[in-house]
N, CA and C of each residue as an Amber inpcrd file, in Angstrom:
protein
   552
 -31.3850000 -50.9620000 -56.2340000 -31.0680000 -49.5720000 -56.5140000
 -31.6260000 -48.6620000 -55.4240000 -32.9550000 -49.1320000 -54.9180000
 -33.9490000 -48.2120000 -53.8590000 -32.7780000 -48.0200000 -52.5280000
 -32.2940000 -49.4500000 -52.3250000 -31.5530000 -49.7720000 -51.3150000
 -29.8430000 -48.9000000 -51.3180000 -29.7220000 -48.5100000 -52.1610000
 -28.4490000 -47.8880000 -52.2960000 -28.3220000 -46.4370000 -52.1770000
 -29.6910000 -46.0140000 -52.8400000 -30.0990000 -44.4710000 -52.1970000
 -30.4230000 -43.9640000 -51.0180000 -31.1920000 -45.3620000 -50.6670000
 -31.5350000 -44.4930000 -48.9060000 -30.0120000 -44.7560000 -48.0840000
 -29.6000000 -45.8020000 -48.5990000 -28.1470000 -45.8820000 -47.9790000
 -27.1450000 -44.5450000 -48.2340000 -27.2480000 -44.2160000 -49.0850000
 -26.5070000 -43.0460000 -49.7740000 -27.3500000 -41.4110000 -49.0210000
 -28.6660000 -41.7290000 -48.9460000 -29.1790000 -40.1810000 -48.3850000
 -29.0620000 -40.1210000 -46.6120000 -28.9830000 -41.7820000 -46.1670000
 -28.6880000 -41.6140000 -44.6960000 -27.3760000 -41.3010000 -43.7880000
 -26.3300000 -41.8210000 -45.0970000 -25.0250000 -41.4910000 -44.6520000
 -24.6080000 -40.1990000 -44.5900000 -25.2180000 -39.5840000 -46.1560000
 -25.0550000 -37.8830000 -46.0910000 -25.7480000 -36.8880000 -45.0300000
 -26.6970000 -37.6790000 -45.0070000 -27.2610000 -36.8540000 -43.3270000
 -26.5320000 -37.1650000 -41.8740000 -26.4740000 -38.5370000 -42.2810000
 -25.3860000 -38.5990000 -40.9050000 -24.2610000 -37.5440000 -40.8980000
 -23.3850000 -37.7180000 -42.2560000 -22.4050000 -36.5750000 -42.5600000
 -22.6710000 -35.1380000 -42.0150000 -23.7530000 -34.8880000 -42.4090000
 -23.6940000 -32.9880000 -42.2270000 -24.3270000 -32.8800000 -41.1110000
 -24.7150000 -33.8710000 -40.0500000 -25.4530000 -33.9590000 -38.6960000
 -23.7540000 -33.8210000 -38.2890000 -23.0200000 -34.3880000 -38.6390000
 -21.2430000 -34.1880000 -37.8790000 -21.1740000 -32.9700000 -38.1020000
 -20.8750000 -32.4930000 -39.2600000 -20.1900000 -30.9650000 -39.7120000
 -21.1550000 -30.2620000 -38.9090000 -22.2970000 -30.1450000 -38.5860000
 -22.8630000 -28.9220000 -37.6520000 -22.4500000 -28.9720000 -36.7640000
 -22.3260000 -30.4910000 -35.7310000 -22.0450000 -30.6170000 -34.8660000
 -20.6530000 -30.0040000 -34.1750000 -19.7380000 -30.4670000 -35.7260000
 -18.2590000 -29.8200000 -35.1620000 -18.2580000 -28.5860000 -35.2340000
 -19.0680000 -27.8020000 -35.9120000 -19.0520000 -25.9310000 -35.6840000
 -20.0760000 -25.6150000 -34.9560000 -20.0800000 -26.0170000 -33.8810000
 -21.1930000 -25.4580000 -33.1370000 -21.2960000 -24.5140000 -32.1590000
 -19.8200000 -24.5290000 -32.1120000 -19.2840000 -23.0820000 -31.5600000
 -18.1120000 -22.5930000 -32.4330000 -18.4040000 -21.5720000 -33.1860000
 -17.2240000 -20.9450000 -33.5650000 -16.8900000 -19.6670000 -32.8130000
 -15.7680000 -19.9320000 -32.7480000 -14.7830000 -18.5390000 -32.3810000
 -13.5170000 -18.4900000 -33.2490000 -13.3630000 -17.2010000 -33.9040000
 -12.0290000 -17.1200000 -34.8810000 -11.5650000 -15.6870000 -33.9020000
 -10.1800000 -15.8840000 -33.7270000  -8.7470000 -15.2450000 -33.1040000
  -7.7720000 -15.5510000 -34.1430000  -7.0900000 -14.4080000 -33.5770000
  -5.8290000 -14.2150000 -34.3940000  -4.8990000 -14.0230000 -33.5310000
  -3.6520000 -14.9950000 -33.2260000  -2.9640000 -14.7850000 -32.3570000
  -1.4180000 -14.6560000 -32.9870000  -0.4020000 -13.9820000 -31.9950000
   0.8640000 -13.6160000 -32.5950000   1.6910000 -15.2740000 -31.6310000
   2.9880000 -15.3200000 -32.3840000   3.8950000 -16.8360000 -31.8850000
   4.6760000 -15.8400000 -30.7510000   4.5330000 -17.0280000 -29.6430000
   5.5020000 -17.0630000 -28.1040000   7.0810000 -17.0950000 -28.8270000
   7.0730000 -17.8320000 -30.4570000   8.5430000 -18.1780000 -30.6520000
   8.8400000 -18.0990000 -31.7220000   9.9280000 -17.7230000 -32.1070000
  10.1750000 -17.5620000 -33.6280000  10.3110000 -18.7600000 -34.3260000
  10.2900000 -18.9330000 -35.1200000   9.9550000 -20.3360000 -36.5650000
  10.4990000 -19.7410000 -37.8120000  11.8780000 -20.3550000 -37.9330000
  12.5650000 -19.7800000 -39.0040000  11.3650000 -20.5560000 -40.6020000
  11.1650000 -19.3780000 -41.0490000  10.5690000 -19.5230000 -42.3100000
  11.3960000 -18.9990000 -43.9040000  12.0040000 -19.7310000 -44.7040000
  12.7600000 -18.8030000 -45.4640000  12.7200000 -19.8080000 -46.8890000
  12.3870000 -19.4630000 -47.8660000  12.0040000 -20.1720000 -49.1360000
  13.3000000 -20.0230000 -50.1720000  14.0940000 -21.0180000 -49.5700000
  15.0500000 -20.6630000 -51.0640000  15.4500000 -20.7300000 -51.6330000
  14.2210000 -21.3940000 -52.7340000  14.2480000 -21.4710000 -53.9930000
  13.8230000 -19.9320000 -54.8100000  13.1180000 -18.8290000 -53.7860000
  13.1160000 -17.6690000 -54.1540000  13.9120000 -16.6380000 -53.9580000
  14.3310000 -17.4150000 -52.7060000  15.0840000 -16.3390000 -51.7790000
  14.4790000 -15.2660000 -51.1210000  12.8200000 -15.7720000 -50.3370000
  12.2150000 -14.6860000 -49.9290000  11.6850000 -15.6290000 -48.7830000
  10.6850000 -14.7420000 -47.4640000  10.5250000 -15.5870000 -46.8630000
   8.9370000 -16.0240000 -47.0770000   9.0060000 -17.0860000 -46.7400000
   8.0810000 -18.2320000 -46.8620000   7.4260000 -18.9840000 -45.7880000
   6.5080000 -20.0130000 -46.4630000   5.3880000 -19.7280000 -45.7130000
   6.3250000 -20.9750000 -44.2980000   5.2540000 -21.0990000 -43.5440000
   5.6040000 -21.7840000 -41.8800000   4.1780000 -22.3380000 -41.1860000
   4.9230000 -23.8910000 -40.6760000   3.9630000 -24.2820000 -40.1090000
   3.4900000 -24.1580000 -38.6220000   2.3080000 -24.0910000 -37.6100000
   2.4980000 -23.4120000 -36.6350000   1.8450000 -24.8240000 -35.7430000
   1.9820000 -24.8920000 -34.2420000   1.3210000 -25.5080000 -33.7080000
   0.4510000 -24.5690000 -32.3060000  -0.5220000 -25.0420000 -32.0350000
  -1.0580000 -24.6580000 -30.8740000  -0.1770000 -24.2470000 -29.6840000
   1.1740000 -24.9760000 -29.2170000   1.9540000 -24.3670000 -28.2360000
   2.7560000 -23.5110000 -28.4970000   2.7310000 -22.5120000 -29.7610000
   3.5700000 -21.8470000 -30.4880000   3.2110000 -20.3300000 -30.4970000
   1.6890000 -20.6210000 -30.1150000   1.1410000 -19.4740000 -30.0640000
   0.8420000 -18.5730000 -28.3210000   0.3790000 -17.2410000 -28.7220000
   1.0900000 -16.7070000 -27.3430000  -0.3350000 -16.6210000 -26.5500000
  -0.6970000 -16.6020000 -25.1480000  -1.7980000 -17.0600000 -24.2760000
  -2.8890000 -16.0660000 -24.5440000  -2.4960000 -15.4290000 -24.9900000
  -3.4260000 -14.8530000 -25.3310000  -4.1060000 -13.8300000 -27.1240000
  -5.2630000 -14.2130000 -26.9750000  -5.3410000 -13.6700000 -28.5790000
  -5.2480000 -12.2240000 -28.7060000  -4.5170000 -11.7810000 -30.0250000
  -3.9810000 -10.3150000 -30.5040000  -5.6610000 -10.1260000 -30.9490000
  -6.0540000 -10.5980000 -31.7350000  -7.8570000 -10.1600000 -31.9250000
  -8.8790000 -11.5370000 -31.4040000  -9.7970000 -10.7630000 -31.3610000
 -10.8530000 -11.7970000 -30.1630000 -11.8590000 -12.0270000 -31.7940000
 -12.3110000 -12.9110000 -30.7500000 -13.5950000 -12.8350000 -31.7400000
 -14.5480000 -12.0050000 -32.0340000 -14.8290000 -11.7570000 -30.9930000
 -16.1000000 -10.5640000 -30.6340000 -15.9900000  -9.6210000 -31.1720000
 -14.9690000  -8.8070000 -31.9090000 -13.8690000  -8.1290000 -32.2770000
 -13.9040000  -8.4560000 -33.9520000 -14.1840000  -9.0280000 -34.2740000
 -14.4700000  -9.1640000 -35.6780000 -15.9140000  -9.3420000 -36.0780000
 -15.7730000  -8.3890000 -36.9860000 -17.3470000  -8.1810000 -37.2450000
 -17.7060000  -8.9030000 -39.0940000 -16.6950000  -8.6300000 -39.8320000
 -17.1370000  -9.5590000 -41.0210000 -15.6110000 -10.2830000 -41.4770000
 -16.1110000 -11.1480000 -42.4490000 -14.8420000 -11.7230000 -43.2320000
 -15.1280000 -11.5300000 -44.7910000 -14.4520000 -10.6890000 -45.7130000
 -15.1350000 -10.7020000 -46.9250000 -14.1610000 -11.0150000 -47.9190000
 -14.4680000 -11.9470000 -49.0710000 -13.7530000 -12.5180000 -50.2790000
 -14.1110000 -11.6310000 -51.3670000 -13.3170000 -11.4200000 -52.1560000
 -13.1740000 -10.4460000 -53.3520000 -12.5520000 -10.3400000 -54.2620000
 -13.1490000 -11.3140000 -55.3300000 -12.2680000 -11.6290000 -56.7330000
 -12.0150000 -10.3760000 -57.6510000 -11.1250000 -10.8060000 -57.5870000
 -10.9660000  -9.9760000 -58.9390000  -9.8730000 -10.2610000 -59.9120000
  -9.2250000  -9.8570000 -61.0390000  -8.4320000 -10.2730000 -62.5310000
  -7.4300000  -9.3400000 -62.3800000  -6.4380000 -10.2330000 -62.7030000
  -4.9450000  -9.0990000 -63.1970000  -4.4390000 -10.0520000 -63.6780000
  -4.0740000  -9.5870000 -64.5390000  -3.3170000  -9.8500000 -66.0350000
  -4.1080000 -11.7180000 -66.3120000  -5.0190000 -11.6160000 -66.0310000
  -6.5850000 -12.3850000 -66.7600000  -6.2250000 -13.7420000 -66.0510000
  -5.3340000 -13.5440000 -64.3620000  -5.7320000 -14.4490000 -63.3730000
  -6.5530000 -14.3740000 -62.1270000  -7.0820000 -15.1060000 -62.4120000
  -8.1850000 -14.6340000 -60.7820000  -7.2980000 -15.1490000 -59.5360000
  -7.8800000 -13.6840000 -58.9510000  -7.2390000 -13.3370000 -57.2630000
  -8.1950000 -13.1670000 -56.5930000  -7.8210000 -13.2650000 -55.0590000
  -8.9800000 -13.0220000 -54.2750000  -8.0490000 -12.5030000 -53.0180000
  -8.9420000 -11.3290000 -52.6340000  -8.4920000 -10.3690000 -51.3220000
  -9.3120000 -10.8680000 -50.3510000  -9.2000000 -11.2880000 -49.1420000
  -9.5830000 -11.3640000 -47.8560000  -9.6180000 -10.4820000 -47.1190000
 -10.5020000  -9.5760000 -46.7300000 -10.1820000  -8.4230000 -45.8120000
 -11.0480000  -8.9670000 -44.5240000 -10.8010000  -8.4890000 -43.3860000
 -11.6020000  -8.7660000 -42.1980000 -11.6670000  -7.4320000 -41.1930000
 -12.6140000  -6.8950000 -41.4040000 -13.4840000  -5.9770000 -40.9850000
 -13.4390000  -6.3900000 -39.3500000 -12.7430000  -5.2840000 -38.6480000
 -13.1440000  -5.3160000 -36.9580000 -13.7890000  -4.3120000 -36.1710000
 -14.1860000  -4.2970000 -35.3600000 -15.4880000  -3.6720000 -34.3560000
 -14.3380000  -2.0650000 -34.2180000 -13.1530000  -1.8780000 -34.2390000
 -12.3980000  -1.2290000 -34.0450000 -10.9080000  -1.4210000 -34.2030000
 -10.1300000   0.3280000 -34.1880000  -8.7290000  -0.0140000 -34.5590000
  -7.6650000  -0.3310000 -33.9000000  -7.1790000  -1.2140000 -34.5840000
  -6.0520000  -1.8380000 -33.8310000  -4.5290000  -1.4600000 -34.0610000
  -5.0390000   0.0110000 -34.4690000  -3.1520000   0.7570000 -34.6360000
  -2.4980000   0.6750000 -33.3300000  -3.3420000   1.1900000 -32.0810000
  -2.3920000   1.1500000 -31.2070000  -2.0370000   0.1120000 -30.8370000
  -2.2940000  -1.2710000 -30.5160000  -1.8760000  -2.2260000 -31.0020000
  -0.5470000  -2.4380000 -31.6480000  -1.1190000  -2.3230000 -32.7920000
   0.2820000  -2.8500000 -33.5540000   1.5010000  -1.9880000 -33.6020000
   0.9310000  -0.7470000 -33.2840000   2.3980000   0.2730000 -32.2190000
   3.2610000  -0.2300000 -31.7210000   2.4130000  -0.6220000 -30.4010000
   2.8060000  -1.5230000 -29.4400000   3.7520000  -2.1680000 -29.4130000
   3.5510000  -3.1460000 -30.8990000   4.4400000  -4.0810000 -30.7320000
   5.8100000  -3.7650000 -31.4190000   6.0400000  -3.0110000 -31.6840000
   7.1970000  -1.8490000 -32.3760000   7.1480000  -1.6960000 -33.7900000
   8.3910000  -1.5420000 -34.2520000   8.4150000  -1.1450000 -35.8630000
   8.4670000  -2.9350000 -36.4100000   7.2010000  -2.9850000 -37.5720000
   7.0900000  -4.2770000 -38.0720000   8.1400000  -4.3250000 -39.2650000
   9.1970000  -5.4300000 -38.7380000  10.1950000  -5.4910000 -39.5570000
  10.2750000  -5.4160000 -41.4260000  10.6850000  -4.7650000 -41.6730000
  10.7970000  -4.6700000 -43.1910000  10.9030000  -5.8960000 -43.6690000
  11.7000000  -6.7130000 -43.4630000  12.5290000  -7.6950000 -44.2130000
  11.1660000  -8.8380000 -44.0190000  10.4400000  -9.1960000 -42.5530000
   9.9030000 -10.0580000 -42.5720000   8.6130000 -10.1310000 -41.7340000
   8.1020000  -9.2130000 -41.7200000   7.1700000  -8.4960000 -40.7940000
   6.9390000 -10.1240000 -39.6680000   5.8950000  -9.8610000 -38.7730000
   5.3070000 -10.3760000 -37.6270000   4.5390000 -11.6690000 -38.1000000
   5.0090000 -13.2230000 -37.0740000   3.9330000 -13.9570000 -37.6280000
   3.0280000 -14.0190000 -36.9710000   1.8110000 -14.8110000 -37.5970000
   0.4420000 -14.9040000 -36.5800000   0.0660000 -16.4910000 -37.5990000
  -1.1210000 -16.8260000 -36.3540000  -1.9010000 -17.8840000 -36.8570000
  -3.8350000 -17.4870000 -36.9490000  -4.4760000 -17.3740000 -37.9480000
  -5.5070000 -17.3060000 -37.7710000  -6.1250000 -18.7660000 -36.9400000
  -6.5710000 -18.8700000 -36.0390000  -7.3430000 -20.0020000 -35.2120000
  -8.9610000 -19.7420000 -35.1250000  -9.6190000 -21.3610000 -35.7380000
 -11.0300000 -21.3130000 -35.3470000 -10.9320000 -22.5240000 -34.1080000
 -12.0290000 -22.2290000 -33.3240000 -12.2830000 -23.5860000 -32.4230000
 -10.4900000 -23.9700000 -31.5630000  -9.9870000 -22.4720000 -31.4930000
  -8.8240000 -23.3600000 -30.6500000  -7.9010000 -24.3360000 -31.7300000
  -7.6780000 -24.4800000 -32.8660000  -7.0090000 -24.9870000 -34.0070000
  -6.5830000 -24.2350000 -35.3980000  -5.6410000 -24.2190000 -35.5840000
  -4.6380000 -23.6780000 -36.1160000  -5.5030000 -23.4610000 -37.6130000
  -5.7920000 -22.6720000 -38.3560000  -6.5280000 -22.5380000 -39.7900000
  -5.2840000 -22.3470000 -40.6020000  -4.6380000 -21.0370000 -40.4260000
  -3.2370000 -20.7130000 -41.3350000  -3.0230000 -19.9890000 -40.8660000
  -1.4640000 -19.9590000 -41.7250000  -0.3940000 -18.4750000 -40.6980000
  -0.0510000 -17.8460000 -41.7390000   0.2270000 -16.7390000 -41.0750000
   0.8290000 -15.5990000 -42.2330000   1.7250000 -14.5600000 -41.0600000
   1.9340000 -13.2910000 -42.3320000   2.6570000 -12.2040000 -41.8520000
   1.8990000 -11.1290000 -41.5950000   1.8890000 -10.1910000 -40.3830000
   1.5020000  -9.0090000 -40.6600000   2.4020000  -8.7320000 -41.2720000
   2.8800000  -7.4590000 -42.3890000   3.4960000  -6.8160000 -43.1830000
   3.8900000  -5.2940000 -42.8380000   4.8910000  -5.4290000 -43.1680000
   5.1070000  -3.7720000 -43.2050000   4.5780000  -3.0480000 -44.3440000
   3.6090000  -2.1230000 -44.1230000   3.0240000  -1.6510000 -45.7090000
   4.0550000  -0.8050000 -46.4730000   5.0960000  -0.8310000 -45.8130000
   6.2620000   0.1430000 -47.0700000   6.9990000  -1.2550000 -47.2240000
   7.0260000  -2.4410000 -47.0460000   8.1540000  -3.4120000 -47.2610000
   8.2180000  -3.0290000 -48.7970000   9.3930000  -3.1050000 -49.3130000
   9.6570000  -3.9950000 -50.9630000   9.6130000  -5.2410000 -50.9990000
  10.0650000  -6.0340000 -49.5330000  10.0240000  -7.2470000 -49.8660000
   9.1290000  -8.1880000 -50.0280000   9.1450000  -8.9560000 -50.6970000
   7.8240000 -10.2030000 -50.8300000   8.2210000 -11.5630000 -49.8790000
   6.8400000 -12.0970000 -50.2820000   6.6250000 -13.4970000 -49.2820000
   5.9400000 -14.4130000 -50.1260000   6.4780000 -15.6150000 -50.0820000
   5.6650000 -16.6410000 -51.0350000   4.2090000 -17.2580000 -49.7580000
   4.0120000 -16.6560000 -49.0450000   3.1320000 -17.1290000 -47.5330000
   1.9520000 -15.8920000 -47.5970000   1.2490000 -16.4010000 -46.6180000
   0.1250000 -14.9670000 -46.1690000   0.6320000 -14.0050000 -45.6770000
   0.5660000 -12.4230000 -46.4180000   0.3970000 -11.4740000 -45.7330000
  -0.4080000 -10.7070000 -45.2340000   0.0190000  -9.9670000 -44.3690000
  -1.5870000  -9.5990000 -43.6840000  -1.0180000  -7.6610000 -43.3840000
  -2.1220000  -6.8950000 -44.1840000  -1.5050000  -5.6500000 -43.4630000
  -2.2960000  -4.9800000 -42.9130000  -2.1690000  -3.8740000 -42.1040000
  -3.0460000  -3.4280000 -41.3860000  -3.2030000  -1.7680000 -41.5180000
  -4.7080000  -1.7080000 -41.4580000  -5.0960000   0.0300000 -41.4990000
  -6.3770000   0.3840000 -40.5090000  -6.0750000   0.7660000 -39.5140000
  -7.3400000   0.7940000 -38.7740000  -7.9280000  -0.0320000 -38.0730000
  -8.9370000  -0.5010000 -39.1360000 -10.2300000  -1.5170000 -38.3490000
  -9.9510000  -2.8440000 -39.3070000  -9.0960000  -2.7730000 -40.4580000
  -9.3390000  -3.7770000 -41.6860000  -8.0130000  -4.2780000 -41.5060000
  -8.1260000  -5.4450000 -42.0840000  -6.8850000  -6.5240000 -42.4940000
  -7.1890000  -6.7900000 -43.5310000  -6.2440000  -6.5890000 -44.3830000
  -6.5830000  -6.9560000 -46.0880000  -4.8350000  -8.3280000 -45.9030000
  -5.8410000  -9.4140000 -46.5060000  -5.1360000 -11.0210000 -46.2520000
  -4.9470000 -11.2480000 -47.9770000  -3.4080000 -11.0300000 -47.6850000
  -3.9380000 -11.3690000 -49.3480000  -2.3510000 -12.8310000 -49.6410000
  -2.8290000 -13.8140000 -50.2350000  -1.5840000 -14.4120000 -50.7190000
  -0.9670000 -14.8650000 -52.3790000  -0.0590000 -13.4590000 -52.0840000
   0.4990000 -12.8770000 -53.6120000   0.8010000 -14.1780000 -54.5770000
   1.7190000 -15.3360000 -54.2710000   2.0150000 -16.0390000 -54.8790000
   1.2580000 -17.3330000 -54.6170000   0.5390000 -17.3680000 -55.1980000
  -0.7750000 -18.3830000 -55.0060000   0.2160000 -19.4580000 -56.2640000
  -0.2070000 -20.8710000 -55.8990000   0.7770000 -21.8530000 -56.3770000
  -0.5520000 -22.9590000 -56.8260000   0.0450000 -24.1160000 -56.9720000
  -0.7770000 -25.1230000 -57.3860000  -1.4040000 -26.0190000 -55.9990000
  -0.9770000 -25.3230000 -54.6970000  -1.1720000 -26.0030000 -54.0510000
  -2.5520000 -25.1810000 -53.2750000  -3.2470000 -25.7620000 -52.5450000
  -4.4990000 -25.1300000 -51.7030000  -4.0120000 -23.8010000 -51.1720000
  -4.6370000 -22.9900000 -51.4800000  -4.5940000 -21.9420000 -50.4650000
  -5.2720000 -21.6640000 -49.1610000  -4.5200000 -21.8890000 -48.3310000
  -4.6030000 -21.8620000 -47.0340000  -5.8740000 -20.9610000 -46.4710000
  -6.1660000 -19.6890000 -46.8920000  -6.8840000 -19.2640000 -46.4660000
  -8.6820000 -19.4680000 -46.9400000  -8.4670000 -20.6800000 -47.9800000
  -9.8770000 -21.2510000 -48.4980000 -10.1180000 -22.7640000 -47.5870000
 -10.2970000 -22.2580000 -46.4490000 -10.7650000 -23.3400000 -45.4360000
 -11.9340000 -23.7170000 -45.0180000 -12.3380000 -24.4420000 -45.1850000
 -13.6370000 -24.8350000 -45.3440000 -14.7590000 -24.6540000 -44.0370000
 -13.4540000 -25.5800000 -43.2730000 -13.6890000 -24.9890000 -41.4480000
 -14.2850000 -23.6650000 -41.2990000 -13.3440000 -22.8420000 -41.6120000
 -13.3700000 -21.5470000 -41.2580000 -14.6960000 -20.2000000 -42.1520000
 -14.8130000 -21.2940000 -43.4140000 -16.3490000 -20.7960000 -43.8470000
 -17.2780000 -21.1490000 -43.5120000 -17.3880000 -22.4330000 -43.0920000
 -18.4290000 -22.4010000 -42.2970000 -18.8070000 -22.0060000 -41.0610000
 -17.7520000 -21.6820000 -40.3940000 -17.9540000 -20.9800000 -38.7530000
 -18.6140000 -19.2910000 -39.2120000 -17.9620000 -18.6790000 -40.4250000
 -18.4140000 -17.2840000 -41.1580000 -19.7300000 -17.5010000 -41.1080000
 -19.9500000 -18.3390000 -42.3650000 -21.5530000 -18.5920000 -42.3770000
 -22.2530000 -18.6240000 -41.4690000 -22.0480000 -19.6410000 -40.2070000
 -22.7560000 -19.5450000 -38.9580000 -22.7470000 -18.3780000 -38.4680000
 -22.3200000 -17.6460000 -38.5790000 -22.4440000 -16.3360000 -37.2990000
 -22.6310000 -15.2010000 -38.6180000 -22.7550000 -15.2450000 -39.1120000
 -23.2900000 -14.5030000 -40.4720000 -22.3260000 -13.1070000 -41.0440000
 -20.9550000 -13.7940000 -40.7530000 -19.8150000 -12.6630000 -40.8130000
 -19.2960000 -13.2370000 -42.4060000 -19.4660000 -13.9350000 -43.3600000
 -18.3950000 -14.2400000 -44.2970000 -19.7430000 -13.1450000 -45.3280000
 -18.8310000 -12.5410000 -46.3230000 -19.5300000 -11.2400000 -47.4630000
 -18.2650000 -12.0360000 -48.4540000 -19.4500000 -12.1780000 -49.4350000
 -18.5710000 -12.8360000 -51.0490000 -19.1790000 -11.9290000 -52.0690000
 -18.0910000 -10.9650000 -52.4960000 -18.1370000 -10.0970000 -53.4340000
 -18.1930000 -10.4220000 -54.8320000 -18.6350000  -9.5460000 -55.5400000
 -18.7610000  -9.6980000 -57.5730000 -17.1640000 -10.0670000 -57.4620000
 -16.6510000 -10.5030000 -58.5510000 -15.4860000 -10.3150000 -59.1440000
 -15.3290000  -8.6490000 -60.1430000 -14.1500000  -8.0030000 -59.7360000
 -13.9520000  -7.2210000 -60.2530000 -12.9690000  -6.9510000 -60.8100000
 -13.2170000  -6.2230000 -62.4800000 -12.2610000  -6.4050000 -63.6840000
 -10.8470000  -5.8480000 -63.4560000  -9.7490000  -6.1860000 -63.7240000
  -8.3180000  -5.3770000 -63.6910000  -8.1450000  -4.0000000 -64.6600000
C-alpha cells in the first residue's frame, strides 16, 4: 500500500512539474482571421460556432498581451440557470480600432481567435451591439477598454472559453478576477 502512494505522490509531482513547465510563459492575444471560414448552424439557422487554425490567423495580433490587464468570470442566474460573463479589461480603448475595421456586420459580426502560447484557445465573434441576430458560438462585444465574452447558447458540450490552459496562464500573471454569483 506504502508503495502505491509514493508511486501515486511522485507521478503527481512529476505531473504539475509539466503543467508549470508548459505555462511558463504566458502570453494571451486576440487575433482577427487572414480568411473567411464559412460558419453557419443549420439546425438553427443562425451562425455558428468555427474551427480555427494557426495559419488562419492574421500576422499580427488585434490585442497584445501587454494590453490586457485582467480576465474576470461572473456568475450569475436567469431563469434559475447559471451563466457566466467573461469580460477582459484592457490597459486602453480600442474603439478606434474597431472603427477601423468598418461597420461590424449585423448579420455576422467579425471572427477572432483568443490565443495563449501561440495556440489557438477559442474563437468567437466580435458582435455588432445593435445585431438582433444570434449565434450559437462566442460573442464578443466591445465598449472602450472591456470585452464582455459571453456564450448565449451554452449546450452540453464544454464551453470553450473554460480552458484550463488559459486559467492558468491568468493565474500566473495574476490577471484572472472570479466574481460572487449574482441573483437574476
Amino acid at each position: 500500500m506504502k508503495a502505491v502512494l509514493i508511486i501515486t505522490f511522485l507521478f503527481s509531482v512529476h505531473f504539475s512539474r509539466g503543467q508549470a513547465e508548459q505555462i511558463s510563459v504566458c502570453k494571451i492575444e486576440i487575433y482577427l482571421l487572414n480568411k473567411s471560414i464559412k460558419a453557419f448552424d443549420t439546425t438553427r439557422r443562425v451562425v455558428g460556432k468555427f474551427n480555427v487554425k494557426k495559419e488562419d490567423l492574421q500576422d499580427t495580433a488585434f490585442i497584445k498581451d501587454n494590453e490586457i490587464i485582467s480576465y474576470t468570470i461572473e456568475k450569475y442566474k436567469l431563469n434559475r440557470k447559471r451563466k457566466y460573463w467573461h469580460k477582459i479589461l484592457l490597459s486602453g480603448s480600442i474603439d478606434d480600432r474597431i472603427k477601423r475595421l468598418g461597420d461590424i456586420p449585423l448579420c455576422c459580426g467579425i471572427k477572432y481567435a483568443l490565443v495563449i502560447n501561440d495556440e489557438v484557445a477559442y474563437s468567437g465573434y466580435l458582435w455588432n451591439p445593435i445585431s438582433s441576430f444570434t449565434s450559437t458560438a462566442i460573442t464578443s462585444s466591445v465598449h472602450r477598454n472591456e470585452i464582455l465574452v459571453t456564450n448565449m447558447y451554452q449546450t452540453k458540450e464544454r464551453d470553450p472559453r473554460n480552458n484550463p490552459v488559459l486559467f492558468s496562464c491568468l493565474k500566473k500573471s495574476n490577471r484572472l478576477i472570479l466574481e460572487k454569483e449574482k441573483a437574476d
